[in-house]
N, CA, C and O of each residue as an XYZ file, in Angstrom:
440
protein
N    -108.493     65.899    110.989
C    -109.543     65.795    111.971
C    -109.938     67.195    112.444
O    -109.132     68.095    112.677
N    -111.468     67.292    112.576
C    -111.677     69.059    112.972
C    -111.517     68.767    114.344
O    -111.901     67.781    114.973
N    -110.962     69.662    114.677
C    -110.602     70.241    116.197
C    -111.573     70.395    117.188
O    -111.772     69.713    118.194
N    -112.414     71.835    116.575
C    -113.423     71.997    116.947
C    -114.536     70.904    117.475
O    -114.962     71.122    118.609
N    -114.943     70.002    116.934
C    -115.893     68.887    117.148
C    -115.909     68.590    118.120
O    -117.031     68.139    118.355
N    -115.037     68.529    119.308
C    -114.657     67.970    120.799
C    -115.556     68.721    121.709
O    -116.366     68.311    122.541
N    -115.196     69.990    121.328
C    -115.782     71.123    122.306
C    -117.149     71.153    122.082
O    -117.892     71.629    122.940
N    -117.475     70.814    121.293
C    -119.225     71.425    120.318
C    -120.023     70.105    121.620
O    -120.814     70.328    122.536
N    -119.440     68.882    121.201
C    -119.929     67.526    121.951
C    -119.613     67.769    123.504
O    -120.501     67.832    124.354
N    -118.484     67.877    123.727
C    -118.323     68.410    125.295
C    -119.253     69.284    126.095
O    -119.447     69.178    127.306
N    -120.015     70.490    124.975
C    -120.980     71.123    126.016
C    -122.361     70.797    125.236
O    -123.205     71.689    125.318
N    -122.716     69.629    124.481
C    -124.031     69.173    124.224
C    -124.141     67.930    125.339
O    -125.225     67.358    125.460
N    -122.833     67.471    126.263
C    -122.965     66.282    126.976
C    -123.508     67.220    128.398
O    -124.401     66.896    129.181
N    -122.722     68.366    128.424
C    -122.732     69.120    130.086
C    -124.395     69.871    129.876
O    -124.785     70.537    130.835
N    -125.115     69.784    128.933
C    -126.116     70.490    129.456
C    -127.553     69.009    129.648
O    -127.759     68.024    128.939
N    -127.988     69.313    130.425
C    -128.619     68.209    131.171
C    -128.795     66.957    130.916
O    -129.830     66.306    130.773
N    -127.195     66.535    130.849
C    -127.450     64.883    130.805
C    -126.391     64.694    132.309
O    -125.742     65.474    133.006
N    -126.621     63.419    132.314
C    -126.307     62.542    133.150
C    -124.823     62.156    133.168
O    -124.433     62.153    132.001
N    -123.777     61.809    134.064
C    -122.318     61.395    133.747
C    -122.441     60.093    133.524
O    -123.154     59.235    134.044
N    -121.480     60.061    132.501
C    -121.618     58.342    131.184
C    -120.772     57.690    132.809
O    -120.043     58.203    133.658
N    -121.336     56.408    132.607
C    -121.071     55.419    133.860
C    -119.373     54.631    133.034
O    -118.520     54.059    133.713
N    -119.287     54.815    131.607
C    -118.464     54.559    130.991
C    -117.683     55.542    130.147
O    -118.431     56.189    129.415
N    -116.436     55.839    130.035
C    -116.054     56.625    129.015
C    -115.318     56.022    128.044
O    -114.549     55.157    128.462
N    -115.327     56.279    126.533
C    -114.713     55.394    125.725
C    -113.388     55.938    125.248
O    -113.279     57.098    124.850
N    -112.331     55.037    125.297
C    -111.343     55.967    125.193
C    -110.231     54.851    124.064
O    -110.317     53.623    124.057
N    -109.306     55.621    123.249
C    -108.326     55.373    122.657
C    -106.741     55.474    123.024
O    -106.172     56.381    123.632
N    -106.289     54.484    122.571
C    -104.688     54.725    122.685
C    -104.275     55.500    121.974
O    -104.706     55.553    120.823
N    -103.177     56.472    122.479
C    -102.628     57.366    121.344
C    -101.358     56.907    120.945
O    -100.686     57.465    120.078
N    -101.002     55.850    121.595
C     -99.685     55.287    120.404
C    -100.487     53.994    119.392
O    -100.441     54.262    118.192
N    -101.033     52.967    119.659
C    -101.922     52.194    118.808
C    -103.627     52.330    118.384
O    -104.374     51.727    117.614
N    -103.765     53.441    119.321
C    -105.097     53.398    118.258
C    -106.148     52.254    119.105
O    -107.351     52.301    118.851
N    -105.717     51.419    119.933
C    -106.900     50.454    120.143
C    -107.611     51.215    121.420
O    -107.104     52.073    122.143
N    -108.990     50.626    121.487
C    -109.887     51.407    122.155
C    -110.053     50.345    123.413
O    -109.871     49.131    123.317
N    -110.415     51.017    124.545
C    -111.195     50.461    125.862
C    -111.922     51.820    126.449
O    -111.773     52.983    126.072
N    -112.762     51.289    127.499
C    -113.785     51.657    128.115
C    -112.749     51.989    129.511
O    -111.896     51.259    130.016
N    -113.141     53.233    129.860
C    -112.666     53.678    131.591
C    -113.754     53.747    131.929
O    -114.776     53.687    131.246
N    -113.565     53.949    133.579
C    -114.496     54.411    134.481
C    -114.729     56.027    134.596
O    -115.693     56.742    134.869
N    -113.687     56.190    134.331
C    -112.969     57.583    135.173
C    -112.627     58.616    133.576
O    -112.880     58.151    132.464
N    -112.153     59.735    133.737
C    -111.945     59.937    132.757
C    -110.065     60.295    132.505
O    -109.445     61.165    133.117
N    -109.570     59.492    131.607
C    -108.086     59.473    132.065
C    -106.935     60.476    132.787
O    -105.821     60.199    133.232
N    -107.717     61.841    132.712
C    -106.891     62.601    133.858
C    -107.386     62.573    135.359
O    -106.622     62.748    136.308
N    -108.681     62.345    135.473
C    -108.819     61.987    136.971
C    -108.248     60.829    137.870
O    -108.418     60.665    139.078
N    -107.510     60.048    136.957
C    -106.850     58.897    137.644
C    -105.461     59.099    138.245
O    -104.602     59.817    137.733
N    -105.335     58.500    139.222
C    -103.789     59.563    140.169
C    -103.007     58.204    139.729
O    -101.872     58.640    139.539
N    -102.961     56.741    139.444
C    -101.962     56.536    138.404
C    -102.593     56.186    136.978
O    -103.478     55.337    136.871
N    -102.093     56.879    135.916
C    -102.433     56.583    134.742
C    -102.747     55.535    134.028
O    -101.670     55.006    133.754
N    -103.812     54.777    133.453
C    -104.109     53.661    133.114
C    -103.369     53.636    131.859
O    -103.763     54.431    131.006
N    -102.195     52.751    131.513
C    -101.745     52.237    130.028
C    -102.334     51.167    129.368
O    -103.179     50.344    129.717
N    -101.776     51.331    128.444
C    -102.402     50.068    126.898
C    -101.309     48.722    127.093
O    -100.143     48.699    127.488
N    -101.953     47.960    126.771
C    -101.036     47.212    126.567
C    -100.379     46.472    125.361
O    -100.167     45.273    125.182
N    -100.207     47.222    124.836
C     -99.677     47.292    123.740
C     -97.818     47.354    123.763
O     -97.188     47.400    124.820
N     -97.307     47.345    122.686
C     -95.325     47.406    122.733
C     -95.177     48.602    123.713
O     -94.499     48.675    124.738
N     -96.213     49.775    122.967
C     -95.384     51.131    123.325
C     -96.006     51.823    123.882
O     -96.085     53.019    123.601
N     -96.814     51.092    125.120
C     -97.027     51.317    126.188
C     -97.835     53.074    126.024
O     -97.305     53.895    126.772
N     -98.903     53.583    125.220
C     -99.682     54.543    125.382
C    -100.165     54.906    126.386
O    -100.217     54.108    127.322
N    -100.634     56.113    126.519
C    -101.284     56.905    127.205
C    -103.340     56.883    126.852
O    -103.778     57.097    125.722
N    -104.009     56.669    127.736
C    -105.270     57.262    126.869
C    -106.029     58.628    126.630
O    -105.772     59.534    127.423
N    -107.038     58.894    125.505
C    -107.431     59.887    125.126
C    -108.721     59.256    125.167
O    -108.853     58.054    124.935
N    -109.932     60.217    125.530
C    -111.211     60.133    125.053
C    -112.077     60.213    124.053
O    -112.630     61.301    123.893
N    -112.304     59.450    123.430
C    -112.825     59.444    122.123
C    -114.372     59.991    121.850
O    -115.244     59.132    121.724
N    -114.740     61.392    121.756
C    -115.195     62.233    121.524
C    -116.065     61.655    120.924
O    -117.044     61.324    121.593
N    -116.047     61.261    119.232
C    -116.902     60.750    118.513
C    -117.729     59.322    118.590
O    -118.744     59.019    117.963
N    -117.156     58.716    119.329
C    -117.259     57.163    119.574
C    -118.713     57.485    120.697
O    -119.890     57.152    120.556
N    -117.950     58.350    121.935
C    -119.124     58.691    123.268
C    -120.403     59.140    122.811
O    -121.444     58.814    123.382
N    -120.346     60.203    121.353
C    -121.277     61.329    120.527
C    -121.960     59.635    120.632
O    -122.390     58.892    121.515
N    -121.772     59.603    119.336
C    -122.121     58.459    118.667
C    -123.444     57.141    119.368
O    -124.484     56.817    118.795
N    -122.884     56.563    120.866
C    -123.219     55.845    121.793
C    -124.431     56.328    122.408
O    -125.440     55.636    122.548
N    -124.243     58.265    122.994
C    -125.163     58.402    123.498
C    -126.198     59.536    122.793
O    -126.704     60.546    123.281
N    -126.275     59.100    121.785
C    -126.605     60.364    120.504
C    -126.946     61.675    121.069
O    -128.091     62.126    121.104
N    -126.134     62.128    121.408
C    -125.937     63.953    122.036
C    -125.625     64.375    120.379
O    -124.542     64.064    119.884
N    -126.495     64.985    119.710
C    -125.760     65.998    119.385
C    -126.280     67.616    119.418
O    -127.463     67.911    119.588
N    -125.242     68.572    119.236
C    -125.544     70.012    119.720
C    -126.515     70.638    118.500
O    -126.218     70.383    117.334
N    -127.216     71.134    118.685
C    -128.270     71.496    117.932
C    -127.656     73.241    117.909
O    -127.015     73.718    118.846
N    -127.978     73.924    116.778
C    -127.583     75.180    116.394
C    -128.889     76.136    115.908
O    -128.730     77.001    115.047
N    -130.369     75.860    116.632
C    -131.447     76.252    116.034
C    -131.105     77.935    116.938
O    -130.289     78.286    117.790
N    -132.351     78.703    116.100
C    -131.653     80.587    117.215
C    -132.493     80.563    118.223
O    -132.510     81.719    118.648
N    -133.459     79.674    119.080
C    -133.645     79.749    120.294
C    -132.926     79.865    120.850
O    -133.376     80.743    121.587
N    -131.802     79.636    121.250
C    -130.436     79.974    122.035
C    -129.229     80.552    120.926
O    -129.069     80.276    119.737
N    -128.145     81.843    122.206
C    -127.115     81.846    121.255
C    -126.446     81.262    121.026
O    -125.592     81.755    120.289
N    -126.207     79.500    121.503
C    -125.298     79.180    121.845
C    -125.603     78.035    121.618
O    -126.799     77.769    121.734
N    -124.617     76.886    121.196
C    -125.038     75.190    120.768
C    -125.407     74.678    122.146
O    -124.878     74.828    123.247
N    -126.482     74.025    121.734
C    -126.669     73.399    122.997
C    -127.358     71.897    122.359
O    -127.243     71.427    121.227
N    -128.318     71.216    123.894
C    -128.843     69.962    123.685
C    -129.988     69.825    122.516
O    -130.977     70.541    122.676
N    -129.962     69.107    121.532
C    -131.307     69.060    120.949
C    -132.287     68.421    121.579
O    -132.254     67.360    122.201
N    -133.539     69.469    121.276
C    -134.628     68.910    121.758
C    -135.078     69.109    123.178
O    -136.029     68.463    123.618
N    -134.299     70.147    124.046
C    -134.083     69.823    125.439
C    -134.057     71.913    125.806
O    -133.511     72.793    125.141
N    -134.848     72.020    127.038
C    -135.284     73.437    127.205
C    -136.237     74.004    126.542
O    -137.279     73.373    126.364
N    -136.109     75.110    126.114
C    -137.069     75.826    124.694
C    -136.407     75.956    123.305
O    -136.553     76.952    122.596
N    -135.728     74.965    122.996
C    -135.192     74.447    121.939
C    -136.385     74.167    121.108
O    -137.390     73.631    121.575
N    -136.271     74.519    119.920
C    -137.779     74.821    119.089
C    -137.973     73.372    118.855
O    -139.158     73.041    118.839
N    -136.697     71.969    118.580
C    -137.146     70.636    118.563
C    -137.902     70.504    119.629
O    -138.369     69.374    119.489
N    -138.442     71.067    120.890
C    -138.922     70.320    121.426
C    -140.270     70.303    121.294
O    -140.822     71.373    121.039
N    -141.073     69.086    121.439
C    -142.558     69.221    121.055
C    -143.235     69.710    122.115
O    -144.367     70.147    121.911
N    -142.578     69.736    123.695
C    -143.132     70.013    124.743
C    -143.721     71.393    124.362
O    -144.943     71.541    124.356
N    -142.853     72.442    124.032
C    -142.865     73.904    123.954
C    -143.894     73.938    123.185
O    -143.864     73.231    122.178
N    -145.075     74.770    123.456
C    -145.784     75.326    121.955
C    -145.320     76.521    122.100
O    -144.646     77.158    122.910
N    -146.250     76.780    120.359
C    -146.004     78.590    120.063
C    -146.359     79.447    121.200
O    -145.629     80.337    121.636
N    -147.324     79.188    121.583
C    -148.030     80.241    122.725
C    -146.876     79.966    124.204
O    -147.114     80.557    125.257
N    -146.017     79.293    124.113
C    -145.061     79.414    125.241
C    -143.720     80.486    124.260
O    -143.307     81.376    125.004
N    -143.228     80.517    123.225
C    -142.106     81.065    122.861
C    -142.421     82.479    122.389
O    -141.421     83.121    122.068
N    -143.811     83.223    122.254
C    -144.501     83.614    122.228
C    -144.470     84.720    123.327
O    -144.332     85.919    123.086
N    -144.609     84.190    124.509
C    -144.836     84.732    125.781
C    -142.946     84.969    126.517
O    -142.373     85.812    127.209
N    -142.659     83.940    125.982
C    -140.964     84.518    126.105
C    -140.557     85.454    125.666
O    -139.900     86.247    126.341
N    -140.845     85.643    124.340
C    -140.235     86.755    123.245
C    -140.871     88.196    124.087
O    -140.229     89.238    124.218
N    -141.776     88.044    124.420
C    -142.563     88.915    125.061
C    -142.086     89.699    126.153
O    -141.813     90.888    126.319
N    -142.066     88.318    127.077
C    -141.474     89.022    128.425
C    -139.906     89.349    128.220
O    -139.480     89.627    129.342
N    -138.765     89.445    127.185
C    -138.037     89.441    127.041
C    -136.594     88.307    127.648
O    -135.439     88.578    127.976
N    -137.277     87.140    127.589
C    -136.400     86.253    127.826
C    -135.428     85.434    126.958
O    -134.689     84.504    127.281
N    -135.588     85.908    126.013
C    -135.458     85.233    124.472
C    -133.900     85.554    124.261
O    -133.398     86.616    123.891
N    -133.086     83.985    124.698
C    -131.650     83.927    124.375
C    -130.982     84.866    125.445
O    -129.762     85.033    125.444
């Protein structure tokens, strides 16, 4: 499993979206999935599985991607992954040329 992938989705969720009213999360001793409110370290007692061997949960990264189709876009309007489609992200149709144009210009560019 890449590692990396968590973090990439973690800051395509933090740049202007909304907090998921649900988080989807996995057991890490069986593997079966439920839905929190919360996200499992903000809870002051830990929600378990109920399962034999009694897991812990983890947030399932790809499952949340997936649900709320965030993904981080890598175009060179920014240095940095961010939201597709969202700011002066060249997906966006809002932006025309004559706005990225006038950025590059005034030196705002990244």
């Amino acid at each position: 499993m890449n590692k990396g992938i968590g973090a990439e989705y973690r800051a395509a969720f933090a740049i202007g979206t909304r907090r998921p009213s649900r988080y989807p999360c996995r057991c890490r001793k069986c593997g079966k999935r439920r839905n929190l409110r919360m996200l499992p370290d903000e809870y002051i007692r830990e929600p378990k599985c109920k399962c034999r061997k009694r897991g812990t949960f983890r947030v399932d990264w790809y499952r949340m991607a997936r649900e709320w189709g965030a993904k981080p876009c890598r175009c060179d309007e920014y240095s940095f992954p961010h939201a597709h489609a969202r700011g002066f992200c060249k997906h966006n149709a809002a932006v025309t040329i004559e706005d990225r144009r006038e950025r590059w210009e005034s030196g705002k560019w990244s």
